[in-house]
N, C-alpha and C positions, 0 to 999 in steps of 0.2 A: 120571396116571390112565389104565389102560386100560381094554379092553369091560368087560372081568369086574368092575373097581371100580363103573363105573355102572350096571352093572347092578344089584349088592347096595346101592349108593346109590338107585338105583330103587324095590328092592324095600320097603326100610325106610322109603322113603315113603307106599309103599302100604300097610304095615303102620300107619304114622300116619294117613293118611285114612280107614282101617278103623274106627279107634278113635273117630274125630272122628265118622261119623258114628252108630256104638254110643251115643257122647254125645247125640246129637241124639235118637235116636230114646230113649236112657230117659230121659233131661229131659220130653220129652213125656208119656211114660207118668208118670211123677212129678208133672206139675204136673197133669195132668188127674186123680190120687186123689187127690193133698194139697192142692192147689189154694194158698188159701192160709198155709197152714205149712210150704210147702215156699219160701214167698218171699224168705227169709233167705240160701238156701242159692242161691241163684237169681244173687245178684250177679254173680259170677265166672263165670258163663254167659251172661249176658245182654251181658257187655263182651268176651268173646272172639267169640261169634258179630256181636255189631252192629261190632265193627272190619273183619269180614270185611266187610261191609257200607256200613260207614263210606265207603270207596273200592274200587268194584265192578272198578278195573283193576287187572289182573294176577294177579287172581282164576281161579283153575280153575272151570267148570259146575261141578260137584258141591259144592265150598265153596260158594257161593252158595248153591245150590237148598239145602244143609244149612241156611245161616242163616237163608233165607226160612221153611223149614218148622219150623224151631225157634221161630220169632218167632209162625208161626201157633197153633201148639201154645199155647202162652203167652198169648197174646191171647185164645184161644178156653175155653182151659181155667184160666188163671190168676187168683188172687182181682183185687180191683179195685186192689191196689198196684201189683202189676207191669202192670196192661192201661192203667194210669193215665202210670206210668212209659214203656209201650215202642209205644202205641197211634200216637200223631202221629208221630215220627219212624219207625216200620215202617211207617206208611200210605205215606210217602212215598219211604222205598225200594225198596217193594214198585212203586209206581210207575214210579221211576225202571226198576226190575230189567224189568219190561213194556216199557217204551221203548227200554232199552240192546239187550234181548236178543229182538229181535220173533218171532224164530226158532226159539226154544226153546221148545215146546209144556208142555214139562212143569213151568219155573220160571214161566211167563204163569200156569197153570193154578194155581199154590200161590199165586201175587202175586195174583189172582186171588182167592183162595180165603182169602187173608189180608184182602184188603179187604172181602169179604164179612163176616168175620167183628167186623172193625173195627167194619164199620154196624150192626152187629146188636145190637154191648155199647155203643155210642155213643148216650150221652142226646142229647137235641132239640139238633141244632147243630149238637155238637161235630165232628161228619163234613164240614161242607159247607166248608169249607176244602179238604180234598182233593177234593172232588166235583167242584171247580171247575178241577182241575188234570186231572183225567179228560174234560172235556169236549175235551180237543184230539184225543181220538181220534174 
């Protein structure tokens, strides 16, 4: 392989992160009209972003911050199957994604913004599990 092969292998990568995030961002617009009727369609989104998630190394900034802000989307706007399904395990990535990445203003701000969102649809309780993993800050 020379410059010019990795470069067009470059570029078509960026060409796929284009699209991942176009994904991210009309899922959200989707689940926040259809809320829940779009929760069917939801499977095969929720297991490609929460892998990206799954194991935060090796991960690009932008992968990440996509699947935090996918997850918020969902949580925030999604009927009570998927907030039921993706609510504890996103509290606690979002967590971790806080702690891993102290530096990055803008995935804190959505990890952030996702637990916010967690406590707000969380009946009497269900939250204070991860409340008590926030307290080490």
């Amino acid at each position: 392989m020379d410059e010019e092969d990795i470069e067009f292998f470059n570029e078509d990568i960026r060409k796929i992160d284009k699209i991942e995030n176009f994904v991210m961002e009309i899922g959200g617009v989707l689940v926040h009209v259809y809320k829940q009727a779009i929760s069917p369609a939801f499977q095969g989104l929720l297991h490609h972003f929460g892998t990206t998630l799954f194991s935060l190394q090796g991960k690009k900034d932008y992968e990440i911050l996509n699947a935090v802000c996918f997850f918020c989307d969902v949580i925030e706007y999604g009927g009570d199957d998927l907030f039921s399904v993706t609510a504890d395990k996103a509290g606690e990535k979002f967590i971790e994604c806080i702690q891993t990445f102290p530096e990055d203003r803008s995935l804190i701000q959505s990890a952030g913004y996702g637990l916010g969102a967690i406590a707000k649809r969380s009946p009497n309780g269900h939250f204070s599990h991860l409340a008590k993993t926030l307290q080490v800050f």
